[in-house]
VODREN-975108 format. One record per residue (C-alpha): residue in one letter; x, y, z. Coordinates in steps of 0.25 Angstrom, whole numbers, padded with zeros to 4 digits. Last residue first. Example, Ala and Ser with C-alpha at 12.3 -4.5 7.8 and 13.67 -1.06 7.14 Angstrom:
{s,{0055,-0004,0029}}
{a,{0049,-0018,0031}}
This chain:
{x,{0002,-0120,0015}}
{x,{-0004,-0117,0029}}
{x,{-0011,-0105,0035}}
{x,{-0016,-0099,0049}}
{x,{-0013,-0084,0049}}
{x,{-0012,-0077,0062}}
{x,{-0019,-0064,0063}}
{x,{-0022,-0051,0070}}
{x,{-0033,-0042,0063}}
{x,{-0032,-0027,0063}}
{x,{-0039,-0024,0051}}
{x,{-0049,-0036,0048}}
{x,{-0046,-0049,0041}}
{x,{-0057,-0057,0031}}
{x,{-0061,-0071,0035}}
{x,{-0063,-0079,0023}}
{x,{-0050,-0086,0025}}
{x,{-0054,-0091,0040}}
{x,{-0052,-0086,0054}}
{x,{-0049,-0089,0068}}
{x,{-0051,-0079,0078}}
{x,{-0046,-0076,0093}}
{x,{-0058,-0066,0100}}
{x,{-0062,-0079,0110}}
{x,{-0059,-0070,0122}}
{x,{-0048,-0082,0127}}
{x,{-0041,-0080,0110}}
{x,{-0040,-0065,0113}}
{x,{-0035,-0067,0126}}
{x,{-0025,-0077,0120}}
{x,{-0020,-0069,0108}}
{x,{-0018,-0057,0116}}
{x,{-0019,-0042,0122}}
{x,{-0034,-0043,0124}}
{x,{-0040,-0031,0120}}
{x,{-0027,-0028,0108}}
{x,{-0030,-0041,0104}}
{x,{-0044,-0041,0103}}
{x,{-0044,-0028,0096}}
{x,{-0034,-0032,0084}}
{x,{-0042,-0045,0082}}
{x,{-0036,-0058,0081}}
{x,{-0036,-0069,0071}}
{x,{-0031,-0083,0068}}
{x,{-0032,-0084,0052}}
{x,{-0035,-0097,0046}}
{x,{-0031,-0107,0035}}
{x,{-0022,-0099,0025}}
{x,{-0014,-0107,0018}}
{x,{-0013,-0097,0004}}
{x,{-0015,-0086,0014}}
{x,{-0005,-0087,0023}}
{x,{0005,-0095,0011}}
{x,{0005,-0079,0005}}
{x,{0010,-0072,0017}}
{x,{0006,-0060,0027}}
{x,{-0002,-0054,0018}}
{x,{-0007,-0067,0013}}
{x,{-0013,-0071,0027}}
{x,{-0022,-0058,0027}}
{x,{-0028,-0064,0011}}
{x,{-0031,-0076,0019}}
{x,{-0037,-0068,0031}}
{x,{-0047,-0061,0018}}
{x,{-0043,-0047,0016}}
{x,{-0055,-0035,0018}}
{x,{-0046,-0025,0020}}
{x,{-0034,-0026,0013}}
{x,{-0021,-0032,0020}}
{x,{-0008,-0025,0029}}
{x,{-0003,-0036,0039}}
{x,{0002,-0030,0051}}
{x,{0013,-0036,0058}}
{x,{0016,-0041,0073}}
{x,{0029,-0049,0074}}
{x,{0036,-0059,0080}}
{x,{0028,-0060,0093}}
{x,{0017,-0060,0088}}
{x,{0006,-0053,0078}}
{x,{0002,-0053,0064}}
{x,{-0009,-0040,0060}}
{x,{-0019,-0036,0051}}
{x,{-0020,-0024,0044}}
{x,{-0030,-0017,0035}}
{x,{-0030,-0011,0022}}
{x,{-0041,-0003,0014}}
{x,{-0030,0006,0008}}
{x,{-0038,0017,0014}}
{x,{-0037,0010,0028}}
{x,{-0021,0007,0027}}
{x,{-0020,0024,0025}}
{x,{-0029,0027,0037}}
{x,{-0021,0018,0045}}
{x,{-0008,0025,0040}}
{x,{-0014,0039,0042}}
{x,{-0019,0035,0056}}
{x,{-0007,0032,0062}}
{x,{0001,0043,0055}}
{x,{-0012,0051,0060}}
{x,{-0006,0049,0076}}
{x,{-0016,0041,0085}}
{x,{-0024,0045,0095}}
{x,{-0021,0063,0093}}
{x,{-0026,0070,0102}}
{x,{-0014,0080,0102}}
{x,{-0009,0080,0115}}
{x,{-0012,0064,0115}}
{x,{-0005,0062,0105}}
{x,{0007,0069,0109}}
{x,{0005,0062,0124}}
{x,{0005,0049,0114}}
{x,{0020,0052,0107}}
{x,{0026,0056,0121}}
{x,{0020,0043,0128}}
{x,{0028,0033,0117}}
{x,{0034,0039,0107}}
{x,{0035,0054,0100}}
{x,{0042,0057,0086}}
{x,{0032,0051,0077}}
{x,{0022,0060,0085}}
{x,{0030,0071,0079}}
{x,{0030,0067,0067}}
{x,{0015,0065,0066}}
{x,{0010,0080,0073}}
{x,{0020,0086,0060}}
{x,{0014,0076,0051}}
{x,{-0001,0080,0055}}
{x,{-0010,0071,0049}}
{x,{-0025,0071,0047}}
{x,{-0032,0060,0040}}
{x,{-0039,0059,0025}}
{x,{-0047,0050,0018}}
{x,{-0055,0054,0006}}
{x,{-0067,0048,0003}}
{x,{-0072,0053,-0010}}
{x,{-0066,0067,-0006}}
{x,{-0070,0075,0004}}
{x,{-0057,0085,0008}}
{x,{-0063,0095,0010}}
{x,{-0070,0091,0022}}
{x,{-0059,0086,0026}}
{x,{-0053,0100,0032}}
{x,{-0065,0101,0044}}
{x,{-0061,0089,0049}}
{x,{-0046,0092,0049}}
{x,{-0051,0106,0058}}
{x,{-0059,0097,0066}}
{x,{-0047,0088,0069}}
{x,{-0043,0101,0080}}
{x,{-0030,0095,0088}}
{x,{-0026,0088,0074}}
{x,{-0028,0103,0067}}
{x,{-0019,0110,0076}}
{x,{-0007,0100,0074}}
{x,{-0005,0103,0060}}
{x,{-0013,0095,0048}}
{x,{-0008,0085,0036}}
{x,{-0020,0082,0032}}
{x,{-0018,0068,0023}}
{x,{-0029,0063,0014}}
{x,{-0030,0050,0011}}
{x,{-0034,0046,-0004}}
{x,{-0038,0033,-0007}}
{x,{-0034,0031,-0022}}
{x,{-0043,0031,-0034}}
{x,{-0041,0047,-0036}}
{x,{-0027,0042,-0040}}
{x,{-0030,0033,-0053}}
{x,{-0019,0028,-0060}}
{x,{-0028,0017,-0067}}
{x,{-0021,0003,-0066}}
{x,{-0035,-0004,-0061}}
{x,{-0046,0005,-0068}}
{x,{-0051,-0005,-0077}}
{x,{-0049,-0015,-0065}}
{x,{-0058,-0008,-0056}}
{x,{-0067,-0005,-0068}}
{x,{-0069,-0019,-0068}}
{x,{-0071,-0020,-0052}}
{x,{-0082,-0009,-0054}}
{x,{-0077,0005,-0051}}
{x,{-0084,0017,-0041}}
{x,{-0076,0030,-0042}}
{x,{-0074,0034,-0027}}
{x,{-0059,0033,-0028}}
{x,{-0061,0040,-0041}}
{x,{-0059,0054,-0033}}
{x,{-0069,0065,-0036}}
{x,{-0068,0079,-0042}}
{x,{-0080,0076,-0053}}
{x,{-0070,0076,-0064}}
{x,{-0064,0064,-0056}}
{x,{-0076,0057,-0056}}
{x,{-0079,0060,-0072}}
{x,{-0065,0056,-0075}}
{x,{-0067,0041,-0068}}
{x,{-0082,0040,-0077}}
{x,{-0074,0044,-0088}}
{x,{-0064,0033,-0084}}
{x,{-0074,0022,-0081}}
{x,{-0081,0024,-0096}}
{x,{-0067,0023,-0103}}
{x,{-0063,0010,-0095}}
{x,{-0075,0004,-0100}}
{x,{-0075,0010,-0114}}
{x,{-0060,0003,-0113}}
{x,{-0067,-0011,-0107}}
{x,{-0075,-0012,-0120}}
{x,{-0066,-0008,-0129}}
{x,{-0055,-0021,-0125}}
{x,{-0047,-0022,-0138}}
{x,{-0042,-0008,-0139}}
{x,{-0038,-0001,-0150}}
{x,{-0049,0008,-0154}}
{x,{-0048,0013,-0138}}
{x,{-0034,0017,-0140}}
{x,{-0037,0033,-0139}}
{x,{-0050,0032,-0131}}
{x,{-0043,0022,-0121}}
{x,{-0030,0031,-0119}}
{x,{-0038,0044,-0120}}
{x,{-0046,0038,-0106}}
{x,{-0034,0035,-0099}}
{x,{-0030,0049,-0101}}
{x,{-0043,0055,-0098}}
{x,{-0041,0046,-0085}}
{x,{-0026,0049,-0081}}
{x,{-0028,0063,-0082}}
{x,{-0041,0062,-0074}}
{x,{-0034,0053,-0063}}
{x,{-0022,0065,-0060}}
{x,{-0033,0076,-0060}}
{x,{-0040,0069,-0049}}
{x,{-0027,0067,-0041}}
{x,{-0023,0081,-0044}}
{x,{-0038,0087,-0039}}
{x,{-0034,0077,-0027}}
{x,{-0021,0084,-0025}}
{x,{-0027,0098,-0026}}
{x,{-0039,0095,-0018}}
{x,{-0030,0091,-0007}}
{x,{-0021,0103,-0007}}
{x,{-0035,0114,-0007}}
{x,{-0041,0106,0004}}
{x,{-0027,0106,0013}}
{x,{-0025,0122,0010}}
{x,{-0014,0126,0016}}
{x,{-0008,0137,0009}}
{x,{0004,0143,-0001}}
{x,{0001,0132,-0010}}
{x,{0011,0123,-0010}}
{x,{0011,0124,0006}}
{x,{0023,0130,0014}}
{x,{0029,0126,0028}}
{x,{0032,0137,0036}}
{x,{0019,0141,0037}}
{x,{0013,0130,0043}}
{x,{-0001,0125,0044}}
{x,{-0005,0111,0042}}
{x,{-0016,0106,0033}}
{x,{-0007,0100,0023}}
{x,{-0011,0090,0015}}
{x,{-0008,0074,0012}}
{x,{-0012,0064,0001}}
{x,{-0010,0050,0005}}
{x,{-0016,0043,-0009}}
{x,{-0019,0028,-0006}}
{x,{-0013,0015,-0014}}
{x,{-0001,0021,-0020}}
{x,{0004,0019,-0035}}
{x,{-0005,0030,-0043}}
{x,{0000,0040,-0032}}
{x,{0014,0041,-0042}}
{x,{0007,0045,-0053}}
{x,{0003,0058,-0044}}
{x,{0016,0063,-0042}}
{x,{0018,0064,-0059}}
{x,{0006,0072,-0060}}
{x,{0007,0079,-0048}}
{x,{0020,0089,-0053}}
{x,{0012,0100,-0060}}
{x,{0003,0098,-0051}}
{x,{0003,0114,-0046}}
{x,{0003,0109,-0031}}
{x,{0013,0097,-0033}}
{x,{0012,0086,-0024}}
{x,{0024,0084,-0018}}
{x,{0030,0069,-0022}}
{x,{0026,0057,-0016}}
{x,{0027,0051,-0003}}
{x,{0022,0037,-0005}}
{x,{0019,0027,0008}}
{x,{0018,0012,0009}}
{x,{0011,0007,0019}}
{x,{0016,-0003,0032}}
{x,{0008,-0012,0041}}
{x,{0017,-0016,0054}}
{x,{0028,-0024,0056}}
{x,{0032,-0026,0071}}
{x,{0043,-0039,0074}}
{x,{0049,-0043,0086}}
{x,{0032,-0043,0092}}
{x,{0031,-0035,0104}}
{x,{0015,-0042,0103}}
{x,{0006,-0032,0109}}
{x,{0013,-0022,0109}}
{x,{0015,-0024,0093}}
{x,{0001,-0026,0093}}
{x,{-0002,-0012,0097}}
{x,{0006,-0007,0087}}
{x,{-0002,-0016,0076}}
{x,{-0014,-0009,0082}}
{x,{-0008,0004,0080}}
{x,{-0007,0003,0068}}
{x,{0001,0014,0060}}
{x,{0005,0008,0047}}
{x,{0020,0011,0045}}
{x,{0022,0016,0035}}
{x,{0032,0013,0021}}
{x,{0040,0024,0012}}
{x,{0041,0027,-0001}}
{x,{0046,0041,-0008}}
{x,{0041,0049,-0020}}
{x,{0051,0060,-0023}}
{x,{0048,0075,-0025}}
{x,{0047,0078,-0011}}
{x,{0059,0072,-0007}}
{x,{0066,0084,-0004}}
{x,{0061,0084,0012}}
{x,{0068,0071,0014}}
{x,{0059,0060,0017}}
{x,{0062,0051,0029}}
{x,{0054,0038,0030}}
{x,{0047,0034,0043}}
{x,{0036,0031,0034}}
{x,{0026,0038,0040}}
{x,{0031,0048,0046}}
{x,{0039,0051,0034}}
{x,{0028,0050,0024}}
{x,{0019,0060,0034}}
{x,{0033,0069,0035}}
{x,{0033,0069,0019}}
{x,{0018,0073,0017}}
{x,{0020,0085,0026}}
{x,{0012,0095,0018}}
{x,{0026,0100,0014}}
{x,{0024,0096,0000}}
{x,{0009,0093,-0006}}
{x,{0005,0080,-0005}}
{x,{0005,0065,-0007}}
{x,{0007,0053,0003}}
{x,{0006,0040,-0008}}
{x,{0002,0026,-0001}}
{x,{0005,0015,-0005}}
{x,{0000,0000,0000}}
């Protein structure tokens, strides 16, 4: 899973993706497109680890682009955007803080004015590719063999351009399985789940309503978005133990928003965790919602699922009630499970399977 962190420069893109990745980015690199792996921020996987002081810790990971400065004459977005055709979900950020002594593009903040922009880009970008697709067709039509499915493809892109021509994201378009397939290699970006990142100064996450009242712009064919304060972050990722949760508390913050952004990032690729534990190790397994406990096993290796013969199951909540296997097993919560049994977040499993 990919995803790109795009934006405007000095809207503090670069200190997310370092806080993130734990990668360090020199302030020149802002032309370059640079790779780096998260952490996925569980705190159920963290509190397994207690529970377990295993020798080995892996937690889920994601993979995060930092591309290029977004351009705000779009001279240079053409080529920027190409790139956002190869990640999953579209991690957009805006500045909402204030500071003098850092400059905007535009001489102002304005976070609605920055967003629209980059989605009247993304818009843009999915026209030009559309009319020419549609030339393409038109202009080889007497050629082809296949006519019937080229008048099929024409018909979905006019009614694609009308949708965008109408200021609305494709996301939303509705597609049959076989106009799924016509559409598969299209480097559509208004496709794409689309979180939008508010990077906000301290006043505004002690007075949320002030970020409230900013969404409302923002509607947008269900838009996700959470509010991030990147200076608030790397300070937090300087604290530990007591220090770091009395800062939180000052500022009534439960869980710091790297937590949530990389959470809220797995949820709009429609994934969810399961976890291994012991003494070894305690990993998280990274599968699509909605996967079979044969389909579970084959993340963790191929003979699990071709042997698969049952899946010894605990839930997150017991376990962390009950504090082991054996209360959990004596409470009559331990559970054994077939192949048609389909894994929830959070799940704790041992695979049963011979080949």
């Amino acid at each position: 899973m990919k995803l790109g962190l795009i934006g405007f420069p000095q809207v503090g893109k670069r200190t997310l993706f370092m806080l993130l990745t734990g990668q360090n980015v020199n302030g020149d690199q802002g032309r370059e497109e640079i790779i780096g792996l998260a952490k996925v921020r569980d705190a159920r996987f963290a509190r397994l680890v207690r529970l377990y002081a295993p020798r080995k810790e892996t937690p889920a990971h994601m993979e995060f682009v930092l591309l290029p400065n977004l351009d705000n004459l779009g001279s240079r977005n053409t080529s920027i955007l190409q790139t956002l055709a190869h990640v999953d979900v579209i991690c957009h950020m805006v500045r909402v803080f204030q500071d003098e002594t850092i400059f905007h593009v535009h001489g102002s903040i304005n976070p609605a004015r920055d967003f629209l922009f980059f989605i009247g880009e993304l818009q843009l970008n999915d026209l030009i590719f559309i009319e020419k697709r549609l030339e393409r067709i038109k202009k080889e039509y007497l050629k082809l063999k296949e006519k019937k499915k080229a008048d099929a493809e024409t018909d979905l892109l006019l009614r694609m351009r009308d949708m965008l021509e109408g200021n609305r994201f494709l996301r939303s378009f509705p597609l049959t399985e076989e106009e799924k397939k016509l559409i598969a290699g299209y480097p559509l970006l208004t496709r794409k789940p689309l979180i939008l990142v508010l990077n906000v100064g301290e006043e505004d996450l002690t007075h949320p309503e002030r970020v409230s009242a900013l969404t409302n712009d923002f509607e947008k064919d269900d838009l996700r978005w959470i509010a991030v304060s990147a200076k608030i972050e790397q300070e937090i990722s300087l604290l530990e133990g007591e220090e770091r949760a009395e800062f939180l508390r000052e500022l009534e913050i439960d869980q710091p928003a790297l937590d949530q952004l990389t959470l809220l990032c797995f949820q709009t690729l429609g994934l969810i965790s399961f976890f291994t534990v012991g003494s070894d190790e305690v990993r998280a397994w990274t599968i699509p919602q909605g996967s079979l406990a044969p389909h579970a096993g084959g993340a963790i290796h191929s003979d699990i699922q071709r042997g698969f013969i049952r899946a010894e199951i605990m839930k997150y909540d017991d376990l962390s009630e009950l504090g082991s296997e054996q209360k959990i097993k004596e409470a009559g919560r331990f559970m054994q499970k077939g192949k048609d049994y389909r894994v929830e977040d959070g799940d704790i499993i041992n695979f049963l399977f011979n080949v």
